[in-house]
N, CA, C and O atoms as CSV, one atom per row, in Angstrom:
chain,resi,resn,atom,element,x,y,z
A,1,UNK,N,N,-18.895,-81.674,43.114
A,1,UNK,CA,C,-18.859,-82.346,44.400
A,1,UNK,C,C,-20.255,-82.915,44.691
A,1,UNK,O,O,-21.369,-82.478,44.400
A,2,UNK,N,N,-19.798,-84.224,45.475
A,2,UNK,CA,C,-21.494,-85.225,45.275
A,2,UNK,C,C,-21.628,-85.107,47.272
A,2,UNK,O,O,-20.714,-84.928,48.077
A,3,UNK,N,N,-22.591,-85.228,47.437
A,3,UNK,CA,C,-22.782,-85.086,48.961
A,3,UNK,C,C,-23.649,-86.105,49.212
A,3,UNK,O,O,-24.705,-86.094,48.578
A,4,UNK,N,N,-23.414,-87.141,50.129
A,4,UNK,CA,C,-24.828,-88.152,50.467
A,4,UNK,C,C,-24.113,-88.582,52.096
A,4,UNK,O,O,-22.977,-88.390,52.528
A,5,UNK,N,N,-25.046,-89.082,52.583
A,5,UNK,CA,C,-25.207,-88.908,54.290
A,5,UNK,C,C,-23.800,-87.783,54.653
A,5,UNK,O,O,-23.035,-88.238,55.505
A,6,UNK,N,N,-23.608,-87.069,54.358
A,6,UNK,CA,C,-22.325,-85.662,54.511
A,6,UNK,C,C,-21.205,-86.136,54.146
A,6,UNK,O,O,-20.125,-85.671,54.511
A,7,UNK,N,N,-21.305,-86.829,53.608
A,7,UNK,CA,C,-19.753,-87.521,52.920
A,7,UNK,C,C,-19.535,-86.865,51.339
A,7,UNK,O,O,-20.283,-86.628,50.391
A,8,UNK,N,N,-18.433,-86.754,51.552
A,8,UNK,CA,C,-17.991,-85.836,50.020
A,8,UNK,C,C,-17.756,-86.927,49.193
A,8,UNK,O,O,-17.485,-88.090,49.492
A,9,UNK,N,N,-17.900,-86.381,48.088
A,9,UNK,CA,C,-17.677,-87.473,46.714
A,9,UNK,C,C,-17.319,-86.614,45.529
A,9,UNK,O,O,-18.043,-85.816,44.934
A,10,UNK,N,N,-15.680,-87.030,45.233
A,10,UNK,CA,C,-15.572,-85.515,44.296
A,10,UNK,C,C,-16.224,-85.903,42.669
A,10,UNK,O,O,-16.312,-85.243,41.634
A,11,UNK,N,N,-16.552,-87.098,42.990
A,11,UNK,CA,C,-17.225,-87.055,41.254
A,11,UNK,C,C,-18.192,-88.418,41.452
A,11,UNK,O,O,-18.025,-89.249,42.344
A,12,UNK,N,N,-19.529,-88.474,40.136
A,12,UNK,CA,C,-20.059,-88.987,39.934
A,12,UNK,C,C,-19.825,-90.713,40.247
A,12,UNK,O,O,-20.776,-91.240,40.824
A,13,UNK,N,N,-19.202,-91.191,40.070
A,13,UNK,CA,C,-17.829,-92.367,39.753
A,13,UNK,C,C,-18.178,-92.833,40.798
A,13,UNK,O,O,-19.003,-93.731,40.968
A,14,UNK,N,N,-17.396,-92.090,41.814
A,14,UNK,CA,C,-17.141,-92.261,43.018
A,14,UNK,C,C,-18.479,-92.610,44.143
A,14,UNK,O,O,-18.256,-93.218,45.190
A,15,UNK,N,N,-19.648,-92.211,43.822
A,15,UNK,CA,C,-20.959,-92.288,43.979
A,15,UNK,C,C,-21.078,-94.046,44.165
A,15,UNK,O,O,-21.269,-94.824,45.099
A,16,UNK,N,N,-20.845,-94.137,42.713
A,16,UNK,CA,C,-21.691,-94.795,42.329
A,16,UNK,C,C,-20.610,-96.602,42.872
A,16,UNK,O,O,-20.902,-97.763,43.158
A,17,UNK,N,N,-19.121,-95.607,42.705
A,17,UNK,CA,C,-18.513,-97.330,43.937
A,17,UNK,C,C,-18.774,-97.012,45.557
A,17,UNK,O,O,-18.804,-98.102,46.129
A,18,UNK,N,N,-18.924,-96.198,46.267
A,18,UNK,CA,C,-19.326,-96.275,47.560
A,18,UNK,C,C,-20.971,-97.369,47.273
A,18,UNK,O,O,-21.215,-98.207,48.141
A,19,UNK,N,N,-21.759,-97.267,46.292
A,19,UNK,CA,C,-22.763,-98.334,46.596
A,19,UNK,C,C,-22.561,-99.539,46.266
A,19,UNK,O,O,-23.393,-100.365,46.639
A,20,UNK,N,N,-21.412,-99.978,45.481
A,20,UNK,CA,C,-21.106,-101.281,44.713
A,20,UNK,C,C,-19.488,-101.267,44.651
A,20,UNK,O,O,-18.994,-102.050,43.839
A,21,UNK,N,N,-19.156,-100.965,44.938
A,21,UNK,CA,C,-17.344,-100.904,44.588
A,21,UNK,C,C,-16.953,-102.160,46.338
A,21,UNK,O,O,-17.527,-102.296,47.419
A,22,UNK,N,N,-15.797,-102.741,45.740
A,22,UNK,CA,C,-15.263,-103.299,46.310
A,22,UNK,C,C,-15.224,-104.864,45.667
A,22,UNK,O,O,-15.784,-104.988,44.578
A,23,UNK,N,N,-14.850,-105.588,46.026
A,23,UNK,CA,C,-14.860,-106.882,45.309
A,23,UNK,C,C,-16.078,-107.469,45.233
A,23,UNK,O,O,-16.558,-107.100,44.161
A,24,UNK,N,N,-16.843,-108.191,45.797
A,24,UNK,CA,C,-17.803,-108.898,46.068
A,24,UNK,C,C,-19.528,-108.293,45.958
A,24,UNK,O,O,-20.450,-109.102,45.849
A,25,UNK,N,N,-19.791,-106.685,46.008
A,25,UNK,CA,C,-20.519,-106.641,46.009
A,25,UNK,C,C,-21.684,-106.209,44.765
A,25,UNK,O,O,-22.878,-105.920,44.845
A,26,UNK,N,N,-20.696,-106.317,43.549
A,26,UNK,CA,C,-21.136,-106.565,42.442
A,26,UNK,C,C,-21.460,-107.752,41.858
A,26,UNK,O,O,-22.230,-107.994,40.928
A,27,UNK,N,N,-20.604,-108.638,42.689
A,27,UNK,CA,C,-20.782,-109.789,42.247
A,27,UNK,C,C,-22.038,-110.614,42.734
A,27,UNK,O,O,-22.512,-111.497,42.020
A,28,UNK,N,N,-22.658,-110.243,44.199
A,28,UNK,CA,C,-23.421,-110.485,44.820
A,28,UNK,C,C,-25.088,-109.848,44.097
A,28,UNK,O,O,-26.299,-110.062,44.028
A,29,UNK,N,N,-24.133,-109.080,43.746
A,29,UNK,CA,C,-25.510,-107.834,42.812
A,29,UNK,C,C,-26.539,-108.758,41.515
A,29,UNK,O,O,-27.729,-109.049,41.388
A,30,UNK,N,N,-25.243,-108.973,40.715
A,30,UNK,CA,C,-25.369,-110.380,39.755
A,30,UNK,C,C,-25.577,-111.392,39.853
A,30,UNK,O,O,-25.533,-111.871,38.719
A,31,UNK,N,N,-25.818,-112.178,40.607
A,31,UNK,CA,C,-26.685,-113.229,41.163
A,31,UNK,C,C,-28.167,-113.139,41.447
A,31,UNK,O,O,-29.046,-113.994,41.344
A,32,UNK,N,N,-28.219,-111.614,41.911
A,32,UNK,CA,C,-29.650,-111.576,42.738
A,32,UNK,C,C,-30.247,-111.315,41.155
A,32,UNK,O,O,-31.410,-111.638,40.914
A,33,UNK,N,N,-29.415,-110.733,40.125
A,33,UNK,CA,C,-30.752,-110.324,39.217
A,33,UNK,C,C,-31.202,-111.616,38.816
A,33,UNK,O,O,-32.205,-111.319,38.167
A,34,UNK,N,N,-31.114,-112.801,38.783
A,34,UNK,CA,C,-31.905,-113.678,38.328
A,34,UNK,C,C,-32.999,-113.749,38.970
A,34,UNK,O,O,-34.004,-113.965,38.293
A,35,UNK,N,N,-33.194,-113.554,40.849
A,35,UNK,CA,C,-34.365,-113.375,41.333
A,35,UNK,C,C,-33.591,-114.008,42.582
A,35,UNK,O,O,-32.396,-114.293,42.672
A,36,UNK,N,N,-34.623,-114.143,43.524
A,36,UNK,CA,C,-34.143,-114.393,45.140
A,36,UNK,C,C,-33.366,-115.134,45.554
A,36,UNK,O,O,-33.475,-116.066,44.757
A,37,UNK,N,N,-32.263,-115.547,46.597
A,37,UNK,CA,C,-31.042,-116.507,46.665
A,37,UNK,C,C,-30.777,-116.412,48.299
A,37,UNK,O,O,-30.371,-115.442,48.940
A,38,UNK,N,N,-31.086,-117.536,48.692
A,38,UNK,CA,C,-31.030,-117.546,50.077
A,38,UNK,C,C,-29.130,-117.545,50.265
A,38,UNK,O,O,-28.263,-117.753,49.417
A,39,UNK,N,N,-29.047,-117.293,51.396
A,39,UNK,CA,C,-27.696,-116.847,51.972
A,39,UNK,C,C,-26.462,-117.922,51.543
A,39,UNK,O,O,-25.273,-117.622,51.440
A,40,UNK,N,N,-27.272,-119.723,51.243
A,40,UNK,CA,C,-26.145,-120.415,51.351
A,40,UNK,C,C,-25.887,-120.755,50.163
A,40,UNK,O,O,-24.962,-121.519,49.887
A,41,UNK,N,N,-27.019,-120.001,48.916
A,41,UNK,CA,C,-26.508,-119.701,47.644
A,41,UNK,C,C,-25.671,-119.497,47.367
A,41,UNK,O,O,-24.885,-120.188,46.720
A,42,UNK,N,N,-25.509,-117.954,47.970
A,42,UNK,CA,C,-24.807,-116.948,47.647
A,42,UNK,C,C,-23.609,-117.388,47.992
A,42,UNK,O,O,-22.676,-116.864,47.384
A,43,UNK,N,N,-23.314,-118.296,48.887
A,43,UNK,CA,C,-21.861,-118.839,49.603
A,43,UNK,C,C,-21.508,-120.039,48.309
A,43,UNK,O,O,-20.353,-120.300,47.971
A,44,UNK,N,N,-22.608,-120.617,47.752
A,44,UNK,CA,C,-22.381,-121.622,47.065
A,44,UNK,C,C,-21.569,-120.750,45.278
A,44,UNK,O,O,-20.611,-121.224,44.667
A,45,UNK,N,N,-22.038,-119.978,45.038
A,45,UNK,CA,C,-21.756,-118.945,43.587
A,45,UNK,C,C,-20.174,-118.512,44.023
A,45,UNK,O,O,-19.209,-118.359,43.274
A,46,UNK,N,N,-20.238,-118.380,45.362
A,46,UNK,CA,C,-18.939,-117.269,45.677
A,46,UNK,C,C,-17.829,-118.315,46.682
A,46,UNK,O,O,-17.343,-117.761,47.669
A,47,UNK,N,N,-17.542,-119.432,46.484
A,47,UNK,CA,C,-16.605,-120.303,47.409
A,47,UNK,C,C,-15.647,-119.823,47.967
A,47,UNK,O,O,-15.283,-120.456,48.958
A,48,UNK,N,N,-14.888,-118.631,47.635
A,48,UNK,CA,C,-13.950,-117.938,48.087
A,48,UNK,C,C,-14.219,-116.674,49.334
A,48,UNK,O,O,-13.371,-116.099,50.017
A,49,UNK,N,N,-16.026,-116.471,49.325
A,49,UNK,CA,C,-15.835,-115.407,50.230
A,49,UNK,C,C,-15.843,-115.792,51.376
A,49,UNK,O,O,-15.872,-117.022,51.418
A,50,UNK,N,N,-15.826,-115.102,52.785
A,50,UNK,CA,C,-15.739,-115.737,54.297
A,50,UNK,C,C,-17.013,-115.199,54.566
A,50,UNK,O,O,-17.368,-114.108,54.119
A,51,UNK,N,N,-17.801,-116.005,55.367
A,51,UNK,CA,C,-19.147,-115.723,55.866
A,51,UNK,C,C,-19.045,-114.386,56.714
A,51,UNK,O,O,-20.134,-113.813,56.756
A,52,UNK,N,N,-18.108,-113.782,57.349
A,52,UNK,CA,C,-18.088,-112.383,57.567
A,52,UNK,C,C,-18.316,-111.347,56.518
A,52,UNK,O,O,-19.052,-110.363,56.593
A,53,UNK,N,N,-17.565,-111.731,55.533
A,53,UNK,CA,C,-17.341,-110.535,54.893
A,53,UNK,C,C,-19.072,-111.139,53.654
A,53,UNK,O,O,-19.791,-110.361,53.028
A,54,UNK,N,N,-19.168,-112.208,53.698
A,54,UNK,CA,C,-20.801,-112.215,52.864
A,54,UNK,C,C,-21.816,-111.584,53.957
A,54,UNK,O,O,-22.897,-111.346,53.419
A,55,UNK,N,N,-21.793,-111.284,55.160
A,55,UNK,CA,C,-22.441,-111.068,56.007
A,55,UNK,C,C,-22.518,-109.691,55.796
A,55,UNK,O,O,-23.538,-109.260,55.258
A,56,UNK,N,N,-21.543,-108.845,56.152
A,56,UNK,CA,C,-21.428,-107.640,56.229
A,56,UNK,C,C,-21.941,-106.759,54.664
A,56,UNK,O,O,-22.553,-105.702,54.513
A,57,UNK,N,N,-21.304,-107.862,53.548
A,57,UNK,CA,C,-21.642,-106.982,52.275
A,57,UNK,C,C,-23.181,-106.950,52.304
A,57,UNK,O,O,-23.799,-105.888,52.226
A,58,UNK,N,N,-23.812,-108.219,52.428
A,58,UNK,CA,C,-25.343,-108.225,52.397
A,58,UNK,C,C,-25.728,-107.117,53.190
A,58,UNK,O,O,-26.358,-106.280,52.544
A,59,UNK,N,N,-25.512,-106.782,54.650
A,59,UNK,CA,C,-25.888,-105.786,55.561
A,59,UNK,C,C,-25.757,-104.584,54.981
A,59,UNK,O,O,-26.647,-103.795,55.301
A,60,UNK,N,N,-24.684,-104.043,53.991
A,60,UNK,CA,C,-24.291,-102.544,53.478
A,60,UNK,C,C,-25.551,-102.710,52.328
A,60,UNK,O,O,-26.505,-101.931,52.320
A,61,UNK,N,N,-25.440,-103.608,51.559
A,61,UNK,CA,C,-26.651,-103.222,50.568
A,61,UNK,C,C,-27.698,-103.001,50.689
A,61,UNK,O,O,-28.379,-102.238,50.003
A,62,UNK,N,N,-28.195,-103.999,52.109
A,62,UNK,CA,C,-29.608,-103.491,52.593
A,62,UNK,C,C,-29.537,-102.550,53.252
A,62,UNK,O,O,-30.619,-102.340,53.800
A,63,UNK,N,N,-28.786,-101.832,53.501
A,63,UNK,CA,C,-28.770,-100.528,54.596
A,63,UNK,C,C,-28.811,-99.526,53.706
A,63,UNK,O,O,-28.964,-98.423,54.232
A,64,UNK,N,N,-28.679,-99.536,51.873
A,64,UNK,CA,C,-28.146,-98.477,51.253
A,64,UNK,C,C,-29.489,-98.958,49.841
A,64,UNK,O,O,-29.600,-98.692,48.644
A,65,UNK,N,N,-30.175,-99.652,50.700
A,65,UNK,CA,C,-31.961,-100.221,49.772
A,65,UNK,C,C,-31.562,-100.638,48.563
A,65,UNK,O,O,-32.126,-100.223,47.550
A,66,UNK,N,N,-30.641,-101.423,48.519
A,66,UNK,CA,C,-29.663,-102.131,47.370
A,66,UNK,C,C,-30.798,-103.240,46.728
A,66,UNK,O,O,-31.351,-103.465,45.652
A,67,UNK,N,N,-30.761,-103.858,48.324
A,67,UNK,CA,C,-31.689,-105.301,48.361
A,67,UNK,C,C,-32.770,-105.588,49.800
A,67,UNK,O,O,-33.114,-104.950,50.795
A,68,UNK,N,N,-32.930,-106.408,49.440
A,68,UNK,CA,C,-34.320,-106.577,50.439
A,68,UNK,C,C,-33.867,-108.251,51.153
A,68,UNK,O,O,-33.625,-109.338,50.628
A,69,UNK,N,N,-33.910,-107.777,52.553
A,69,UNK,CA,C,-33.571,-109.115,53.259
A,69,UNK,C,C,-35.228,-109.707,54.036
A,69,UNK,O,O,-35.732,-109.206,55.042
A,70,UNK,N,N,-35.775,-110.808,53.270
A,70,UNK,CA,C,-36.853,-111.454,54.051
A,70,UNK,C,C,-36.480,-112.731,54.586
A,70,UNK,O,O,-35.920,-113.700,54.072
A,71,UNK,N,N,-37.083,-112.424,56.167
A,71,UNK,CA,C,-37.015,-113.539,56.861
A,71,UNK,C,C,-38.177,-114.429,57.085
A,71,UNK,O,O,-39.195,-113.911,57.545
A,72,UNK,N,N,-38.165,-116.061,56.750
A,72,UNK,CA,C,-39.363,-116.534,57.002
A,72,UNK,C,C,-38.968,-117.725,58.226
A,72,UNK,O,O,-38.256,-118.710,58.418
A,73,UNK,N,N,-39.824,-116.991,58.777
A,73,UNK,CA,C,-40.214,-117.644,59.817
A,73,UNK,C,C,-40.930,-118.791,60.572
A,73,UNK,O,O,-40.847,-119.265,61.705
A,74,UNK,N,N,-42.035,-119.160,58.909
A,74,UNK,CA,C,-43.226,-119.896,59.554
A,74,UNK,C,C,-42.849,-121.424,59.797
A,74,UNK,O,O,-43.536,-122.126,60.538
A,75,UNK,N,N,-41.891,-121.830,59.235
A,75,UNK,CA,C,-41.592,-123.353,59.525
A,75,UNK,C,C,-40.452,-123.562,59.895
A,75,UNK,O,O,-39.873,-122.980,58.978
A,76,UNK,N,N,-39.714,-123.915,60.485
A,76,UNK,CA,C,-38.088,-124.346,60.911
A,76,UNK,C,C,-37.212,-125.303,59.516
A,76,UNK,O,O,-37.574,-126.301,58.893
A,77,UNK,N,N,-36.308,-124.696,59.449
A,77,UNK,CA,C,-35.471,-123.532,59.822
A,77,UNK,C,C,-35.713,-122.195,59.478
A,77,UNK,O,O,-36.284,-121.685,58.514
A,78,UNK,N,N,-35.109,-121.694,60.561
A,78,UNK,CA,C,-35.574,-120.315,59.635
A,78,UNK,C,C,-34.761,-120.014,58.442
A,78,UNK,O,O,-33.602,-120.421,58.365
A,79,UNK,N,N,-35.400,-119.214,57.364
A,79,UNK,CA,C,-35.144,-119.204,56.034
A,79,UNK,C,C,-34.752,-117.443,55.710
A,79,UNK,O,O,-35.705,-116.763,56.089
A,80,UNK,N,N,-33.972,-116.845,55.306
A,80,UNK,CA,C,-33.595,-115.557,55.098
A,80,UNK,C,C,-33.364,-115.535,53.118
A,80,UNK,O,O,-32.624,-116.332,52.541
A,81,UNK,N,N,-34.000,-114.693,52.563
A,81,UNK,CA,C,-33.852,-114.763,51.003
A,81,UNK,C,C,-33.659,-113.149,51.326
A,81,UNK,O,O,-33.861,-112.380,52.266
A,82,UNK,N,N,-33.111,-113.103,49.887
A,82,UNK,CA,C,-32.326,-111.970,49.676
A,82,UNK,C,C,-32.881,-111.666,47.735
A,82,UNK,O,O,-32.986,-112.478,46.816
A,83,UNK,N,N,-33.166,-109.857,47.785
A,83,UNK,CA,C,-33.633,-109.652,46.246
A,83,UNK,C,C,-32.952,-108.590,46.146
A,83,UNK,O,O,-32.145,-108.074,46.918
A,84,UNK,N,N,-33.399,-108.237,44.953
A,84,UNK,CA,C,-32.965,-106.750,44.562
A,84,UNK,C,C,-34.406,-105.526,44.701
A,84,UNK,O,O,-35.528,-105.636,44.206
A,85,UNK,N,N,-33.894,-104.507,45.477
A,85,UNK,CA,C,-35.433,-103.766,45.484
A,85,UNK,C,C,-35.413,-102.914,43.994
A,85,UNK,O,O,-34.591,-103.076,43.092
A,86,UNK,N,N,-36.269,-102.204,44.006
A,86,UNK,CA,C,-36.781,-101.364,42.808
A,86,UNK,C,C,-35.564,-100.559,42.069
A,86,UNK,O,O,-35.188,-100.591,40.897
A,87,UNK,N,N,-35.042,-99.744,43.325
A,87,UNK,CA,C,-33.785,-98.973,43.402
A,87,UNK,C,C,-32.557,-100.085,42.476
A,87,UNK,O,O,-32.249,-100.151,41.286
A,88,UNK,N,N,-32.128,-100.808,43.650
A,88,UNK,CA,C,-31.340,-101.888,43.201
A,88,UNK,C,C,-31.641,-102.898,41.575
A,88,UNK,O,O,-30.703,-103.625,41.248
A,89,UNK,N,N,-32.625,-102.899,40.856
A,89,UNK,CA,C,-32.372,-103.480,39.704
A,89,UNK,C,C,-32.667,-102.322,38.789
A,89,UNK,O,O,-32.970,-102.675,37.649
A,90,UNK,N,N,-32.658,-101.420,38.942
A,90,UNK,CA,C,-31.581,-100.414,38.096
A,90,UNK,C,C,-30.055,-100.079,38.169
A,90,UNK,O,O,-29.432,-99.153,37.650
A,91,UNK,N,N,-29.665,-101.045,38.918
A,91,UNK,CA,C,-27.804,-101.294,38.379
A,91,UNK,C,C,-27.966,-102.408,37.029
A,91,UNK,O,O,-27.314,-102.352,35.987
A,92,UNK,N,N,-29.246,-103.630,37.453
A,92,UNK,CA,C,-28.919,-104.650,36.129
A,92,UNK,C,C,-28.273,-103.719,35.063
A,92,UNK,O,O,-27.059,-103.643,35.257
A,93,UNK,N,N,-28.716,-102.955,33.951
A,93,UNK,CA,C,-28.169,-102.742,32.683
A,93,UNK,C,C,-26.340,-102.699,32.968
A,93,UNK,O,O,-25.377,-103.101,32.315
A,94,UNK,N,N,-26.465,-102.151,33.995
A,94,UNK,CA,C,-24.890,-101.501,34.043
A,94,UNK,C,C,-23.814,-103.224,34.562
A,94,UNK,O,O,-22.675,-103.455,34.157
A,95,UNK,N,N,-24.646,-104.157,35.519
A,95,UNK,CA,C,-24.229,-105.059,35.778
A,95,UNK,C,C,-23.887,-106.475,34.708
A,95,UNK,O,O,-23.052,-107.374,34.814
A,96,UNK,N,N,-25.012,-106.172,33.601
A,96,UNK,CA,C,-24.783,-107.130,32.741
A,96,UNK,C,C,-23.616,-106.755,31.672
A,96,UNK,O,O,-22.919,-107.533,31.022
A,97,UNK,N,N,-23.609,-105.571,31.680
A,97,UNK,CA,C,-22.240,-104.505,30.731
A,97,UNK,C,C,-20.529,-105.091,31.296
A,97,UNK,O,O,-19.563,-105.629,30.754
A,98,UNK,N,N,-20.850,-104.659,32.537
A,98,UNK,CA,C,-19.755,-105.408,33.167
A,98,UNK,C,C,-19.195,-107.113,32.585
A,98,UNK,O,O,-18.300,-107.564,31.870
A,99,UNK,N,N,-20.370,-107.650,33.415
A,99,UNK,CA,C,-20.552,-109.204,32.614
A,99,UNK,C,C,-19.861,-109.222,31.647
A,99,UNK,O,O,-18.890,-109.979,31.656
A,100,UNK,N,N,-20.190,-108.203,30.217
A,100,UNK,CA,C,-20.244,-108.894,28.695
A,100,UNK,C,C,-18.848,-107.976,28.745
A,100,UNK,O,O,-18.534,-107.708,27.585
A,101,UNK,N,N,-17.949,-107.431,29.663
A,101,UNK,CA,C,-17.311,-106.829,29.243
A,101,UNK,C,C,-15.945,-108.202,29.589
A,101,UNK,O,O,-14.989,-108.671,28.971
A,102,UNK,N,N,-16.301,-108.313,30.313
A,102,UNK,CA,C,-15.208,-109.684,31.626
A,102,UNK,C,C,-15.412,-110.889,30.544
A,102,UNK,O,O,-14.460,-111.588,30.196
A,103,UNK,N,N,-16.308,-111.013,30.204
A,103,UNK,CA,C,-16.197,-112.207,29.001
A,103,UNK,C,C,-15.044,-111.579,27.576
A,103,UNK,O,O,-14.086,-112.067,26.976
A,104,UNK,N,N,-15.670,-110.489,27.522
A,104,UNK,CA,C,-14.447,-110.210,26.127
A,104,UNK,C,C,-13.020,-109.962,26.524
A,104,UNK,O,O,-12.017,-110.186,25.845
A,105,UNK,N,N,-13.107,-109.373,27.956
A,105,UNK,CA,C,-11.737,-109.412,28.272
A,105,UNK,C,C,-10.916,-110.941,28.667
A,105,UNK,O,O,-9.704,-111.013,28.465
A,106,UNK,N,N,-11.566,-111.960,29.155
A,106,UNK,CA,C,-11.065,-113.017,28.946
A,106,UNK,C,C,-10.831,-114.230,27.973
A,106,UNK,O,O,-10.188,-115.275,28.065
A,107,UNK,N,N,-11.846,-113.495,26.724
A,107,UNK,CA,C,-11.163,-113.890,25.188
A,107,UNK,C,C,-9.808,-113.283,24.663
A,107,UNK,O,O,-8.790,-113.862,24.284
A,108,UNK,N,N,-10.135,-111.781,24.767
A,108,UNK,CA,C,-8.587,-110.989,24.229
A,108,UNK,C,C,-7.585,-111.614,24.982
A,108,UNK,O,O,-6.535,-111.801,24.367
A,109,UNK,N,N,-7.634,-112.071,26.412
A,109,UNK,CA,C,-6.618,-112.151,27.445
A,109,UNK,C,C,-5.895,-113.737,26.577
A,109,UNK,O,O,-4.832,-113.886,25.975
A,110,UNK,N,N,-7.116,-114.785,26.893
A,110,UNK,CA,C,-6.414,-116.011,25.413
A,110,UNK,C,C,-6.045,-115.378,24.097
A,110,UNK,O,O,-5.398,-116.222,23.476
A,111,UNK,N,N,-6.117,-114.711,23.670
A,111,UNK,CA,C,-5.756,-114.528,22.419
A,111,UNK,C,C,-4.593,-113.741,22.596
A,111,UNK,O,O,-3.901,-113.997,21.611
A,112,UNK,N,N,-3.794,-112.648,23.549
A,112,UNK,CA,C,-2.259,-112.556,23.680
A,112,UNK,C,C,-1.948,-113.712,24.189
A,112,UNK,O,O,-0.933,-113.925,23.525
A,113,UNK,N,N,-2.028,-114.389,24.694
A,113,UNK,CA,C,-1.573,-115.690,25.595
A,113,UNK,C,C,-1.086,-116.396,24.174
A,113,UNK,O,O,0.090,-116.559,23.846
A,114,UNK,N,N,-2.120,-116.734,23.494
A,114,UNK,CA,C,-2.129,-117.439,21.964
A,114,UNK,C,C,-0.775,-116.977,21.185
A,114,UNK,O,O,-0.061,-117.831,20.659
A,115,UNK,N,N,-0.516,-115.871,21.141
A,115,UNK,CA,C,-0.005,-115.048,20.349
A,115,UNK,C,C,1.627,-114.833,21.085
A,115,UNK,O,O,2.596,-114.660,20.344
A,116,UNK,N,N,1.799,-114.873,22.763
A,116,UNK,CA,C,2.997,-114.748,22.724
A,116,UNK,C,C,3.749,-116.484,22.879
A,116,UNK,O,O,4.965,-116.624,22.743
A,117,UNK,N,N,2.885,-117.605,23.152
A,117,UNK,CA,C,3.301,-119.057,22.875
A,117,UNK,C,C,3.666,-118.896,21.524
A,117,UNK,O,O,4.079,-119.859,20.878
């Protein structure tokens, strides 16, 4: 049994999707490792998400030191960029695994496709 802010977690696993599990916020994860991406990036990579729910995922990661939200201020408009902190790019290895895994699964996926035509 895993315990973090008093919330039970009956296994390791489970840990580790309360910080990244759900649709989008892996995906959001993978973007930032290239390096900083202001907000209308991130809308631009992801066309399907709703500015609520990009809103809110950004807010859980920085609340859980995923990523780092800087606001600049000094010239109009204001400008908000978004990184990965120290914590947060120690998911990369595990995020690019994913990656190379979604690529082979959408070769095998053509290749039954291939196979039952």
């Amino acid at each position: 049994m895993y315990i973090i802010d008093d919330k039970h977690y009956p296994c390791c696993t489970t840990v580790t999707m309360r910080f990244i599990g759900g649709k989008w916020k892996a995906v959001i994860l993978y973007y930032l490792i290239e390096g900083p991406k202001r907000y209308n990036e991130l809308r631009k990579f992801m066309p399907t998400i709703t500015e609520r729910t990009l809103s809110l995922q950004l807010k859980q990661l920085e609340e859980d030191n995923i990523i780092n939200r800087k606001v600049y201020t000094k010239k109009p408009p204001l400008m908000v960029e978004y990184t990965l902190t120290e914590f947060g790019e120690t998911l990369i290895p595990m995020l690019k695994e994913i990656a190379r895994w979604g690529i082979e699964a959408v070769e095998k996926s053509k290749k039954v496709k291939e196979e039952i035509s």
